[in-house]
C-alpha angles and dihedrals in degrees: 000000000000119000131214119205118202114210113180146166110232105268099019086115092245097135085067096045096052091038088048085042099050090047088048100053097025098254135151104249101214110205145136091290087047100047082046101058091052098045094098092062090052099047107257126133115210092246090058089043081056111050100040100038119121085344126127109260133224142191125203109096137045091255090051096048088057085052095059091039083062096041077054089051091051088059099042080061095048089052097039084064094034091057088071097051136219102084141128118223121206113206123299091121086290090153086041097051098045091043099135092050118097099192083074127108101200106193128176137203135218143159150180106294095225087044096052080051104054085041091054087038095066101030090060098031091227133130118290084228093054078045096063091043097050095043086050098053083042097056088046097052099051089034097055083037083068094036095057101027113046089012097236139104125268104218092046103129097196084080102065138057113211117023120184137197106211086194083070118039125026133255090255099051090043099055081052096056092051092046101053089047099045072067101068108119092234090077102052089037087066099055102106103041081046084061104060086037093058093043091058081056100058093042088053087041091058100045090057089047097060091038091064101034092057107094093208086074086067085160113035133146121202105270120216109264134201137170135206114179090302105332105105121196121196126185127173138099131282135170114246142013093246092055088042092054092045093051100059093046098058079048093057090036085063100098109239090047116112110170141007128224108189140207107162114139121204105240117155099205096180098055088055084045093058089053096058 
């Protein structure tokens, strides 16, 4: 079940080489049109995929809180379909997102700026100028989606395993790069220990999900969340006993939990606020 995680800069020419890859090796290409098609059944409208995919998140107020909730139910999707194995994921932190697996290719894909910009030029017909623009906010926006996201930073290399400059070597040579090394014996070697990692993902994944979707956390702040085979621990600060109480029992309430270890502390930090 080996997984192949797609990184780009926008016009490096990386959509046609995981698209080509995944045909190639028989592989699900998730990617926007894929997420999309399976929105509805999490719970995402297309105006929220819109809006949260692939954006920095936030959390202070109740609408932002809904926004995380979606950018969760984006990845619930991406591991849903990772879980099975044999997919290519195409951005979206997916490397990120499945960190702790071994059975993973992370690859990552760069060019030369004025050349993205002439490719992205002519596929959209648009102005080199509005190119540049567009290829700039687009690197910003992934880049600080990393940044605040996962807290690293999107052109270290050290996090991925294969990086590419598409100026350099051509789409053939490339895809059979990609396809001789998703071979190496490490990674399906790794199958087996990848599954039970990506199913404490999704679990965690859940349980924030429903955290910051209850209106009765109206003020909640994402707890730290860890798994071990059932036993789920959660640390963090909240503002009342009521809203303490009620959070570990919608934790409890997630099906494959078994059993809760707490650390909330009770801090009202508004109240302080107002003193100040």
């Amino acid at each position: 079940m080996a997984i192949i995680t797609v990184s780009r800069e926008m016009g490096t020419g990386a959509y046609q080489i995981a698209s080509e890859i995944a045909q190639k090796l028989k592989y699900t290409l998730i990617d926007g049109a894929r997420i999309k098609s399976l929105a509805a059944k999490y719970g995402l409208t297309p105006e929220m995929l819109q809006m949260v995919d692939e954006k920095p998140p936030s959390y202070v107020t109740a609408e932002d809180r809904k926004r995380a909730a979606a950018l969760n139910a984006i990845e619930l999707i991406i591991l849903d379909l990772a879980r099975k194995g044999n997919v290519v994921i195409y951005g979206r932190g997916g490397q990120d997102l499945l960190k702790d697996c071994r059975n993973v290719l992370r690859l990552r894909f760069i060019a030369d700026f004025e050349e993205r910009v002439e490719r992205f030029a002519e596929r959209e017909w648009i102005d080199p100028d509005m190119a540049r623009s567009l290829i700039r906010r687009s690197d910003h926006q992934r880049g600080g989606f990393i940044h605040f996201y996962f807290d690293r930073d999107w052109h270290d290399p050290n996090h991925y395993d294969l990086v590419f400059n598409t100026s350099r070597l051509s789409q053939s040579t490339i895809v059979d790069c990609i396809a001789a090394t998703i071979k190496e014996p490490a990674i399906k070697e790794s199958d087996k220990q990848s599954a039970a990692i990506i199913d404490s993902v999704i679990l965690s994944k859940k349980i924030e999900t429903a955290l910051l979707n209850a209106p009765v956390l109206e003020d909640y702040r994402p707890f730290t969340i860890s798994i071990n085979k059932g036993t789920v621990s959660i640390s963090g600060y909240i503002v009342s006993e009521a809203q303490k109480a009620a959070a570990i029992a919608i934790v409890k309430s997630i099906k494959g939990v078994t059993s809760v270890i707490e650390d909330i502390h009770v801090f009202d930090y508004k109240a302080y606020k107002e003193k100040m």
